[in-house]
C-alpha angles and dihedrals in degrees: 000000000000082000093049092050096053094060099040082063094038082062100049090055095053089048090056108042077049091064104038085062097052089054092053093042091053086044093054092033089070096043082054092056094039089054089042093054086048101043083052093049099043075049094051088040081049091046090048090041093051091042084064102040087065090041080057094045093048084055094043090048094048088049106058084046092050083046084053098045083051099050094050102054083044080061096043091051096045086056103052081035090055087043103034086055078047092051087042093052097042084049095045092049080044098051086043093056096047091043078052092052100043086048080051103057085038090057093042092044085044089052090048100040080056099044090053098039085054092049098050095046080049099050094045089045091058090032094061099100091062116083118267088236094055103051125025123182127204137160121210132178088347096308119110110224110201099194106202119187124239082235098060101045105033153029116252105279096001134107099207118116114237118235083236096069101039086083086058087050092046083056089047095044089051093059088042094052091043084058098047088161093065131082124244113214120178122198133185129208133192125190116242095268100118112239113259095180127128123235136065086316109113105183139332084295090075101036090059103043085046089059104042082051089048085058099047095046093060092044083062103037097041109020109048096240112158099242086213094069087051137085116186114199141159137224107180118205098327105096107049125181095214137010105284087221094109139047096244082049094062102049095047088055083050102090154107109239118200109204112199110189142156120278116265095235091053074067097046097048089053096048086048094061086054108122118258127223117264 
């Protein structure tokens, strides 16, 4: 009896500490669960978050390479800016010395154009005594041409200069010696009738240098022109004014031209202060 009883209360025990398991198990089972749904949402808030943490790097990222990219052409502009300004500036120095030596060779081509109008309203002033037909001035290109006629000058044939014209060359020579800084150059022309003189002359080459020498000769003697300010040269009857066919022709091509014109060096000083490329 002792013995049944012992195990009937063994059992209840058992029965008891069997539900009272089951109670706690259910108990922790739903915390488990609670802390499960909320491990998996604060998981699912951590995977959104993150998803936008790298949303936010990507930009970041883009950004800085858009902030490069930036920087870089800033660079690239400042420099052909910088050299570009560089480029302006050499241009610009460039474009002021060549305005200065344009105003240069205006200025110069002005005082010349003067000089030599001047000398030839001079020499045709002085000159007004002597027949049209027998002197003509002209300036050209900046040179003054004084045209004498063989007539005037000369005998037929000869190269001796006549007493007569030596006053027209005194007047010439006057006009030469005012201008020291410019060049004298005679010339002497034939027509195209052969010379038939006696004498050492051989042809019209010789008539005409003669003559021009003649000329020159008495510019120096008589008149007081540095010869070494003067070329004399002859040309014979190859550069004729005028066609030889007729008999005014002829005499027209017939003369003793004096060239004044400017030193060459006048030329090359001028030409040396022209501006060089950087």
């Amino acid at each position: 009896m002792k013995t049944k009883m012992f195990f009937i209360g063994i059992s209840i025990a058992v029965l008891l500490s069997s539900c009272v398991s089951k109670k706690k198990f259910a108990e922790l089972d739903g915390q488990h669960k609670a802390c499960m749904d909320d491990l998996n949402q604060k998981e699912r808030a951590y995977g959104e978050l993150a998803v936008r943490v790298d949303g936010l790097n990507d930009k970041i990222a883009y950004a800085e390479k858009q902030n490069q990219t930036l920087k870089e052409s800033l660079d690239a502009c400042l420099a052909n800016t910088n050299l570009g300004s560089t480029n302006i500036t050499k241009l610009l120095d460039e474009i002021d010395k060549s305005n200065t030596y344009i105003q240069k060779l205006v200025d110069s081509k002005m005082k010349n154009d003067s000089l030599n109008l001047y000398i030839s309203n001079t020499l045709k002033r002085s000159l007004d005594d002597v027949a049209d037909s027998d002197v003509d001035v002209k300036v050209l290109k900046g040179v003054v041409f004084i045209s004498l006629s063989d007539a005037m000058l000369y005998k037929s044939g000869s190269y001796e200069v006549l007493p007569s014209a030596e006053k027209v060359l005194a007047k010439v020579s006057r006009i030469i010696n005012d201008y020291k800084e410019y060049d004298v150059l005679v010339e002497g022309h034939t027509d195209n009738v052969p010379y038939n003189g006696s004498g050492n002359l051989k042809d019209n080459w010789d008539l005409s240098a003669l003559r021009a020498t003649a000329v020159v000769r008495i510019l120096q003697e008589k008149f007081a022109v540095d010869p070494a300010r003067m070329t004399a040269g002859g040309r014979s009857e190859y550069k004729p004014k005028v066609s030889n066919d007729t008999k005014d022709g002829k005499a027209e091509n017939r003369r003793t031209v004096i060239i004044v014109m400017p030193k060459l060096d006048q030329f090359i000083n001028l030409m040396n202060q022209a501006p060089t490329k950087q």
